[in-house]
C-alpha positions as CSV (number, residue, x, y, z in Angstrom):
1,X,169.5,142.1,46.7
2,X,169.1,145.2,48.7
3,X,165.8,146.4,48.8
4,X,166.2,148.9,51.5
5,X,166.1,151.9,48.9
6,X,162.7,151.1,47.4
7,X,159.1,151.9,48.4
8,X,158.4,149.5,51.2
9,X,154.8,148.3,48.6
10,X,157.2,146.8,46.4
11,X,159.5,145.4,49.4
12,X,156.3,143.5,50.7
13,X,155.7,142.4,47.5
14,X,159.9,141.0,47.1
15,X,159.3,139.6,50.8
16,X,156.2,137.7,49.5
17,X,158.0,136.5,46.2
18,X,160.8,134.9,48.2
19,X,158.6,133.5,51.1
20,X,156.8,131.2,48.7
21,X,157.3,127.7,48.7
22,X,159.5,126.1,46.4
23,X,156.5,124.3,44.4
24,X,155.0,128.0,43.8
25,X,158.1,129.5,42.2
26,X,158.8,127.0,39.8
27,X,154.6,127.3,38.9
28,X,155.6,131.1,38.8
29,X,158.6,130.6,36.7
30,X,156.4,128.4,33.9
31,X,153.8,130.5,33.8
32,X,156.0,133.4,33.3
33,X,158.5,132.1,30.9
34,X,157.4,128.9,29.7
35,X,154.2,128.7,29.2
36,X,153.6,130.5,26.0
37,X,157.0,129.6,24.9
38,X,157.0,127.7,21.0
39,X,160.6,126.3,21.9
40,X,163.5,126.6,24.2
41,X,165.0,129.4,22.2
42,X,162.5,131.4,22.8
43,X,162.7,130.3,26.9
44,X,166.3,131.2,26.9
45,X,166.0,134.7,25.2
46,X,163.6,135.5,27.5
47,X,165.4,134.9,30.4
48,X,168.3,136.5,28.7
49,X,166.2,139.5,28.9
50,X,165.4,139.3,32.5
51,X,168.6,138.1,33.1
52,X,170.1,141.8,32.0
53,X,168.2,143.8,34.1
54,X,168.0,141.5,37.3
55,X,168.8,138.0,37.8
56,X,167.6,137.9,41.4
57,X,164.0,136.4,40.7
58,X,165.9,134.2,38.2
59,X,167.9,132.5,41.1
60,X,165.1,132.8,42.9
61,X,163.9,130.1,40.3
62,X,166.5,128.0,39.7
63,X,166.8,127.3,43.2
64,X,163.0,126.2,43.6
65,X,163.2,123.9,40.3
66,X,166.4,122.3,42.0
67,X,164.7,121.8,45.3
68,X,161.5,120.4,43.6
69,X,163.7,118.1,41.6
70,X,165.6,116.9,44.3
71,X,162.5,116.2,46.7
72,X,159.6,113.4,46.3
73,X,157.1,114.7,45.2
74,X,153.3,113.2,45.2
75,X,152.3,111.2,42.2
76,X,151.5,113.3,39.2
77,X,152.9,117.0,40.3
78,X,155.8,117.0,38.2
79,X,153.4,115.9,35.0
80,X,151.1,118.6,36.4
81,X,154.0,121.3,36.7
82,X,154.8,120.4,32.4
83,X,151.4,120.1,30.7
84,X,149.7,122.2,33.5
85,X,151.5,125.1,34.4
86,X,154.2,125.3,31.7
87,X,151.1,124.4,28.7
88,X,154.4,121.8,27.4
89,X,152.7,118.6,25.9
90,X,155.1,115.8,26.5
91,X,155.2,113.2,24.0
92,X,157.2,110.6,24.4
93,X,157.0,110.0,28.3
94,X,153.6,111.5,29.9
95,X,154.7,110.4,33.4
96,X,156.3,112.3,35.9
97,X,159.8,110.5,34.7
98,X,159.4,112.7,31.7
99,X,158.1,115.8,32.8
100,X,161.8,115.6,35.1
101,X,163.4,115.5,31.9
102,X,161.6,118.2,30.5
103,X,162.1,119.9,33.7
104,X,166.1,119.9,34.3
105,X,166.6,120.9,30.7
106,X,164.6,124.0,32.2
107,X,166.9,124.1,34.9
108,X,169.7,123.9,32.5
109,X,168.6,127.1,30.6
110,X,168.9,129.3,33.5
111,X,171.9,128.0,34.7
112,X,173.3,128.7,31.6
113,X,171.6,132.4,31.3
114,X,172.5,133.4,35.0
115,X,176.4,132.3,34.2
116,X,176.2,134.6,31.6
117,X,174.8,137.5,33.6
């Protein structure tokens, strides 16, 4: 994305975006999309909107989710990330096992919205 055209306050506040660390996207992404969410319809059109103006931050996200998926992570942050961050009771598996599940299919979404973009 080339932010070279826009009022360096909003550059800095880009550069910060992208500088955070992997964790603090995806807590970003739940909060923004998931969080008050009744169902992953409602996810998906969401990020279909975002997805039509700008899928940079999207990317952004998916990348993050992937690398938090793919790393250890200490005991409980993944069960912390669903009920926590993304307000996503998990029934069936309350252990960071299931919030992974619950997880990917988030992944899943935006792969599927930022192919369509």
């Amino acid at each position: 994305m080339d932010t070279s055209g826009l009022p360096e306050s909003l550059r800095g506040r880009i550069a910060e975006r992208v500088a955070l660390p992997p964790i603090e996207k995806v807590r970003a992404l739940l909060h923004g999309y998931v969080a008050d969410a009744e169902s992953f319809d409602e996810i998906r059109a969401e990020l279909r909107r975002t997805a039509r103006t700008n899928d940079f931050h999207l990317r952004q996200y998916l990348d993050a989710l992937d690398t938090v998926l793919a790393e250890p992570q200490p005991p409980g942050t993944l069960l912390q990330l669903v009920e926590g961050d993304a307000n996503w009771g998990i029934d069936h598996d309350q252990t960071d096992s299931g919030a992974a599940v619950f997880l990917r299919e988030v992944a899943e979404a935006l792969r599927s919205v930022i192919a369509e973009s």
